[in-house]
PASEBA-1860 file (N, C-alpha, C; in nm, 3 decimals):
! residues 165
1> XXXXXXXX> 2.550/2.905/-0.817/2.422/2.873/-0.754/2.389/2.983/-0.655 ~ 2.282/3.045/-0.645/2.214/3.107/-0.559/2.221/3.071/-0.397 ~ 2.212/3.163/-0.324/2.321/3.145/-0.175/2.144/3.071/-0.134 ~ 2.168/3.014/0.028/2.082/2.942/0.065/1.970/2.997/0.101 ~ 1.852/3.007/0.102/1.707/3.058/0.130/1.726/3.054/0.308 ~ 1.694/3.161/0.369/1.651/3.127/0.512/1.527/3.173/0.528 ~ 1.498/3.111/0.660/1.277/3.148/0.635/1.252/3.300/0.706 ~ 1.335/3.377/0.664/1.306/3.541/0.696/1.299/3.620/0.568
9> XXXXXXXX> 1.346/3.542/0.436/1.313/3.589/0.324/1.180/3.655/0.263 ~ 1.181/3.777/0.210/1.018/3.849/0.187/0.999/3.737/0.060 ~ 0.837/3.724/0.021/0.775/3.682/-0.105/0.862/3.711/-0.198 ~ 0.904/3.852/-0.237/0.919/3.868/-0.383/1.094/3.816/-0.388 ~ 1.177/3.809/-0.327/1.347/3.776/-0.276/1.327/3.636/-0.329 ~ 1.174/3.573/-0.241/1.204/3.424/-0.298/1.127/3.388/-0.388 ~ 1.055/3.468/-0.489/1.028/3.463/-0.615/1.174/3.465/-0.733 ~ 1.256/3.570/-0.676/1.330/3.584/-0.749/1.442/3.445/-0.763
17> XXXXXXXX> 1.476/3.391/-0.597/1.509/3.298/-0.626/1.501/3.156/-0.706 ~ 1.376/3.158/-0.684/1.266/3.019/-0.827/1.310/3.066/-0.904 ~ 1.286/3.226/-0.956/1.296/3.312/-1.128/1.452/3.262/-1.140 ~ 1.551/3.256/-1.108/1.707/3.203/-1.110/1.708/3.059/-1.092 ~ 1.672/2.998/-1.018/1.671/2.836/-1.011/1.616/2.823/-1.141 ~ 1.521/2.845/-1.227/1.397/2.794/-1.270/1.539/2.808/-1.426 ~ 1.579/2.904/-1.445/1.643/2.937/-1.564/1.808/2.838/-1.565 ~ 1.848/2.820/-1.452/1.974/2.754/-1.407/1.937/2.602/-1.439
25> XXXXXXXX> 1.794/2.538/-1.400/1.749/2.419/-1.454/1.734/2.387/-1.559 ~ 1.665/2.463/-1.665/1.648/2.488/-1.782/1.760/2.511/-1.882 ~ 1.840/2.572/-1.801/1.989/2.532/-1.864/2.072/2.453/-1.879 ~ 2.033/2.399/-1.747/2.130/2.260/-1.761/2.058/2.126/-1.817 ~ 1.924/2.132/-1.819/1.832/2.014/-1.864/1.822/2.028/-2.022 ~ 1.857/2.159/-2.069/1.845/2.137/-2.262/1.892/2.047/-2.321 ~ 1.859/2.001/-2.358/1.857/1.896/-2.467/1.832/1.751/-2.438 ~ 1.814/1.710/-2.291/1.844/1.622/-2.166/1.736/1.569/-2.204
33> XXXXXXXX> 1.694/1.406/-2.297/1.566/1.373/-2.315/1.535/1.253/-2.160 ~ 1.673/1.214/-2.078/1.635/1.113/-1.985/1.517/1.161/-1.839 ~ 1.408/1.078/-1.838/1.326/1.131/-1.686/1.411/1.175/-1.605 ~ 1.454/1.031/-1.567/1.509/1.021/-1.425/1.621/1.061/-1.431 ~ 1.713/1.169/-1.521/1.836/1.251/-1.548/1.738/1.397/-1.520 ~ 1.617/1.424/-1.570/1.559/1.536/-1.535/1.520/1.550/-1.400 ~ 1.458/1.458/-1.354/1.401/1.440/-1.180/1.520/1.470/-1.123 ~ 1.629/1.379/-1.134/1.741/1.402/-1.015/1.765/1.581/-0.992
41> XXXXXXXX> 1.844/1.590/-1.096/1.879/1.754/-1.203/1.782/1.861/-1.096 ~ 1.616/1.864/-1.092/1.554/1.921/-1.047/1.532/1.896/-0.902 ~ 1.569/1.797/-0.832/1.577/1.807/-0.708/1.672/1.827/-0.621 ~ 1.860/1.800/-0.672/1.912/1.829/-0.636/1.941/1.998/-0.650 ~ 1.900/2.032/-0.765/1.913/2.202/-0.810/1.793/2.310/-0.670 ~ 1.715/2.221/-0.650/1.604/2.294/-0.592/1.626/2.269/-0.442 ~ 1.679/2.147/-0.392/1.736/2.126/-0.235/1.897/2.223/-0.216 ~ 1.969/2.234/-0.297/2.076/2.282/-0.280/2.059/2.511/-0.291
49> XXXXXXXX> 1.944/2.486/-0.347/1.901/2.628/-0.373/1.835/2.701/-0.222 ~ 1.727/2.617/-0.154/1.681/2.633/-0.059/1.695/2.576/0.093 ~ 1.751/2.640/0.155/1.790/2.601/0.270/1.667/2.553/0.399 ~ 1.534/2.574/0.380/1.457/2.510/0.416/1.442/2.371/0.349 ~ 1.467/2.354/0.243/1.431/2.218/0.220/1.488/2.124/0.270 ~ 1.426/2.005/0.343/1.495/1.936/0.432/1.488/1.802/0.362 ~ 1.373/1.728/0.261/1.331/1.633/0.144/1.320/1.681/0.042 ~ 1.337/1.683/-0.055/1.345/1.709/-0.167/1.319/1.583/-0.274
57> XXXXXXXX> 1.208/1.525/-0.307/1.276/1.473/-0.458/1.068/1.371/-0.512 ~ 1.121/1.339/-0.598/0.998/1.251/-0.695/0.937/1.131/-0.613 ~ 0.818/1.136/-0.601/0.750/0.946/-0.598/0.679/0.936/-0.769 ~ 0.718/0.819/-0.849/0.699/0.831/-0.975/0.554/0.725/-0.941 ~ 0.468/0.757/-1.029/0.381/0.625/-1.022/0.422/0.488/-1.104 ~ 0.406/0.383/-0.994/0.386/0.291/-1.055/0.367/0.221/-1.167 ~ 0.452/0.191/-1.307/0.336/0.172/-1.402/0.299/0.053/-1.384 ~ 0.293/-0.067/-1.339/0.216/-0.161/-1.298/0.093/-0.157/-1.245
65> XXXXXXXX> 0.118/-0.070/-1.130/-0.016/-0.047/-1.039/-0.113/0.056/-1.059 ~ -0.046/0.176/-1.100/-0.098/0.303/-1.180/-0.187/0.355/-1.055 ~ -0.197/0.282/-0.928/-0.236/0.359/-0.814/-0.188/0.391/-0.658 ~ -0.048/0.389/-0.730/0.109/0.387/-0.641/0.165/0.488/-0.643 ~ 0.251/0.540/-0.555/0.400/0.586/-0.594/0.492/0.493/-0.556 ~ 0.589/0.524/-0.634/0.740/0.465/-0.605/0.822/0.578/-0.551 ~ 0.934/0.576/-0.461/1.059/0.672/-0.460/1.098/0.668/-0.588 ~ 1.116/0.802/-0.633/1.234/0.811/-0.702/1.348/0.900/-0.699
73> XXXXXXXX> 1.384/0.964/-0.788/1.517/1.053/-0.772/1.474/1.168/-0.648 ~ 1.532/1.164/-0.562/1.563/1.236/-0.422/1.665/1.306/-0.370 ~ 1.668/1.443/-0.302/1.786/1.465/-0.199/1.706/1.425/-0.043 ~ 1.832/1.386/0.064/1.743/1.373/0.214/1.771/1.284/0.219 ~ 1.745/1.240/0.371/1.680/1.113/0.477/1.628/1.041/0.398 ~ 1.622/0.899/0.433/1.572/0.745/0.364/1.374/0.809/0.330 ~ 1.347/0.769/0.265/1.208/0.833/0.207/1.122/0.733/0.215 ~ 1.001/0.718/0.177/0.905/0.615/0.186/0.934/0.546/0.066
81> XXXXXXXX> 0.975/0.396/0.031/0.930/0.323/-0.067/0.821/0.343/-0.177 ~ 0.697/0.305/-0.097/0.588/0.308/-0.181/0.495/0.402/-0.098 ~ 0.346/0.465/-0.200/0.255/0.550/-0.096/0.163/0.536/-0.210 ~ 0.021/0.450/-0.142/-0.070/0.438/-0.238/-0.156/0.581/-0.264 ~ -0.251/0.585/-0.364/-0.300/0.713/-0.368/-0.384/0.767/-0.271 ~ -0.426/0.644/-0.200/-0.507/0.649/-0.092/-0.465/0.694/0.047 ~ -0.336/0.765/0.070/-0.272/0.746/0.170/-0.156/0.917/0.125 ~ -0.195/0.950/0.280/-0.115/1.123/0.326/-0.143/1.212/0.235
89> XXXXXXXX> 0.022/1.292/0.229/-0.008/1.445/0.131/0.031/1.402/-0.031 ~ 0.106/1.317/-0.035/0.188/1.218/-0.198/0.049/1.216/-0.251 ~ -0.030/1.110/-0.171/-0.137/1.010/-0.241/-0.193/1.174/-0.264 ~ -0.269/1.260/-0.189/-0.385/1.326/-0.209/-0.342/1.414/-0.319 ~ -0.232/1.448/-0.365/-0.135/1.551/-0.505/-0.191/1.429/-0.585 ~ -0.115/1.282/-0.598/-0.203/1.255/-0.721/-0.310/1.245/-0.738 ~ -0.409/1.204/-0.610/-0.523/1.138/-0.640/-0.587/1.277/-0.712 ~ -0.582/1.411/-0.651/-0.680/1.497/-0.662/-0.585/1.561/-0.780
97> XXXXXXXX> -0.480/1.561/-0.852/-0.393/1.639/-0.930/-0.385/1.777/-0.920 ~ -0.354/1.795/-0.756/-0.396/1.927/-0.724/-0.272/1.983/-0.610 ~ -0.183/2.091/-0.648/-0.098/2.074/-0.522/-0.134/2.127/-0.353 ~ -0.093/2.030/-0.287/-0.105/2.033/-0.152/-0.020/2.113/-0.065 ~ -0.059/2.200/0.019/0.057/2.273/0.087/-0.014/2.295/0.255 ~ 0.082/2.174/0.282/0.065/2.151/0.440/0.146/2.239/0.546 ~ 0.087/2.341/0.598/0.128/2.433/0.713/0.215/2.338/0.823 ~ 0.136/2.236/0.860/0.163/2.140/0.988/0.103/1.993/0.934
105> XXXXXXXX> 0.223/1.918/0.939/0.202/1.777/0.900/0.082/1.694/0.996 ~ 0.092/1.769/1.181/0.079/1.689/1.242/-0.111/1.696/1.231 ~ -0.144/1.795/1.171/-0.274/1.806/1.144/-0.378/1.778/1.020 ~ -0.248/1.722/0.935/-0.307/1.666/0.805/-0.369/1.531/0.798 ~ -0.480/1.483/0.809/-0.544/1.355/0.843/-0.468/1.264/0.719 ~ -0.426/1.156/0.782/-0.324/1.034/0.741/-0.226/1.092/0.700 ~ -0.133/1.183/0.785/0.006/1.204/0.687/0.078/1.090/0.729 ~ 0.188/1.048/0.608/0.266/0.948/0.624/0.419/1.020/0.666
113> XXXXXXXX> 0.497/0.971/0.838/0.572/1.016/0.896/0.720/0.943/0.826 ~ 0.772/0.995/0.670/0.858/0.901/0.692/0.988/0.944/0.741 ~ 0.976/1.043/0.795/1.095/1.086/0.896/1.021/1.152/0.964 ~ 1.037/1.171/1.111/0.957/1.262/1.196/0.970/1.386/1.221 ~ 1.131/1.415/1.166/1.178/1.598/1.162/1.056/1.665/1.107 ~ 0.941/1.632/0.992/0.915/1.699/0.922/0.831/1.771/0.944 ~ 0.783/1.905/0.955/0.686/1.951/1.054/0.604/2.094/0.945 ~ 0.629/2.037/0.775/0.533/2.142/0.684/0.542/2.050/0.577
121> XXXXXXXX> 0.476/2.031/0.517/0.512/1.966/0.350/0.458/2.067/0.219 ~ 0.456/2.043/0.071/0.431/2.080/0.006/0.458/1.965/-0.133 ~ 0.355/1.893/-0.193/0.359/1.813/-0.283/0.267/1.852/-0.413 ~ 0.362/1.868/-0.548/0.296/1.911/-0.644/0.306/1.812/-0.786 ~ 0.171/1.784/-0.824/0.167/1.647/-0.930/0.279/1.714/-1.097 ~ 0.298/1.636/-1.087/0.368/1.600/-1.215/0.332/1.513/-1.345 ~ 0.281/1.602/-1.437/0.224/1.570/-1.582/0.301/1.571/-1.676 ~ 0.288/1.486/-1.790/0.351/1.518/-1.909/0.262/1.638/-1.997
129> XXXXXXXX> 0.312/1.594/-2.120/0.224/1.691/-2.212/0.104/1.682/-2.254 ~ 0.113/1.502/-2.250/-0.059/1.503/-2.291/-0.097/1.501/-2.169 ~ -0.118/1.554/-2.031/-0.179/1.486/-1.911/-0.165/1.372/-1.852 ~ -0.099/1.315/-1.866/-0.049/1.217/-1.782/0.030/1.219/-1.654 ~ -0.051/1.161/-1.524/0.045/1.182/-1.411/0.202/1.115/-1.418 ~ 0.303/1.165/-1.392/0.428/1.101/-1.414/0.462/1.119/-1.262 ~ 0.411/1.171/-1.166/0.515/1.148/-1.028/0.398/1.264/-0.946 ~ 0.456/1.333/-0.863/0.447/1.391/-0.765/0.640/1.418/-0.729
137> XXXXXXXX> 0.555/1.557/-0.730/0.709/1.619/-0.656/0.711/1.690/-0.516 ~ 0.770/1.615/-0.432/0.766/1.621/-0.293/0.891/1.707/-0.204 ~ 0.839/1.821/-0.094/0.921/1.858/-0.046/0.924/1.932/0.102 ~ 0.970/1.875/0.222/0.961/1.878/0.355/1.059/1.975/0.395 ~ 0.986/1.997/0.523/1.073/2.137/0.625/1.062/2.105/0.728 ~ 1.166/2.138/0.778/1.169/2.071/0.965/1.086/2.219/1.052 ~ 1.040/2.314/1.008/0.979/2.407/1.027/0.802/2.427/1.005 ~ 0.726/2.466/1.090/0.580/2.486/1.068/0.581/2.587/0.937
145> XXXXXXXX> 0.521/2.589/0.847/0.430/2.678/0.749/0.572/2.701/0.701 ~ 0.646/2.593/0.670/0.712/2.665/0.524/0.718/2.685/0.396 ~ 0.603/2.661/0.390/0.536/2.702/0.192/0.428/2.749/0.203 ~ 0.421/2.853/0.083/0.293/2.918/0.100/0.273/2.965/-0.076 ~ 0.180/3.044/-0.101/0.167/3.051/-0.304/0.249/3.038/-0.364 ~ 0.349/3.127/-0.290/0.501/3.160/-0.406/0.521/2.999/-0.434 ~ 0.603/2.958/-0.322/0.639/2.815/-0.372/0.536/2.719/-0.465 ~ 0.356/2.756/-0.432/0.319/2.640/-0.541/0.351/2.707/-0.663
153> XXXXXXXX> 0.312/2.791/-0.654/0.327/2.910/-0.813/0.461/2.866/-0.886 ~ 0.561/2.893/-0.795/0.684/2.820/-0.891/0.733/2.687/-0.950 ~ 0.726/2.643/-0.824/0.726/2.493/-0.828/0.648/2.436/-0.987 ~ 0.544/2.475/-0.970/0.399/2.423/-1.095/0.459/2.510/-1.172 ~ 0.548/2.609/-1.154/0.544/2.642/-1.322/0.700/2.556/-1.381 ~ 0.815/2.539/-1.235/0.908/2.447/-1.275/0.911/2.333/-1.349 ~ 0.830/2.255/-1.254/0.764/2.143/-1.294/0.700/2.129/-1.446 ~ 0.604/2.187/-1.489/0.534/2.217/-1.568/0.645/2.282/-1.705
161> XXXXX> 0.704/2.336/-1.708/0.859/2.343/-1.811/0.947/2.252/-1.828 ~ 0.948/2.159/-1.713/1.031/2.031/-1.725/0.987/1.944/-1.781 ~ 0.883/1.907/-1.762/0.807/1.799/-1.769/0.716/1.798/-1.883 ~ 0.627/1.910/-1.930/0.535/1.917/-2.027/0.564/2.017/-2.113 ~ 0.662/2.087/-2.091/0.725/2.195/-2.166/0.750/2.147/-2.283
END
């Protein structure tokens, strides 16, 4: 595994790191048809890779409610249960299927505090192949502005190989 990310790393160092995570996942997920064997797989691979990451892991939607998340496979601190779509940075990744990348939590209108360390987020929706939302993939820093393109860029293309690949 790739040594830990610290936040003095240039853009392209932690491109390269995704470009190695991204292939190390992909390796170990072949042939792997279970979700929630893929979710875990990708969040523990991606918290253990980056040393800013302080949360790491899935809110799956609901299929009952279909305007929910649930926790699901996670690294970190106790996480939020449920987060309707209507509600923080989770809800606004699915509602808008668009990823979110919060500089400062404390300025994001309705973020949901479910630990208070957290002081940047970055949440990116999760589709299957035909378009279907399957989760939101969620991930906190006890640090201001710790995500910026690189991370959506990778992330969405991680995601997006796992999931709809």
């Amino acid at each position: 595994m790739a040594e830990a990310f610290n936040d003095k790393v240039l853009p392209a160092e932690k491109a390269q790191r995704y470009a190695a995570v991204a292939e190390e996942i992909a390796s170990v997920l072949d042939g792997e048809p279970n979700l929630t064997a893929r979710m875990a797989t990708v969040a523990s691979m991606l918290a253990n890779t980056f040393e800013t990451y302080f949360w790491t892991g899935f809110y799956v939607v609901d299929p009952d409610k279909r305007d929910e998340l649930v926790v699901g496979p996670y690294q970190g601190t106790l996480g939020c249960l449920r987060i309707a779509f209507s509600r923080g940075v989770c809800g606004a990744a699915a509602r808008e299927r668009k990823t979110q990348i919060v500089p400062d939590v404390e300025a994001f209108p309705g973020h949901i505090a479910c630990d208070s360390r957290s002081r940047s987020e970055i949440v990116v929706p999760v589709v299957d192949a035909d378009g279907r939302l399957l989760a939101v993939f969620d991930v906190d820093a006890e640090v201001p502005e710790a995500f910026d393109e690189t991370d959506a860029e990778w992330l969405e293309r991680i995601l997006q190989d796992t999931f709809a690949g």
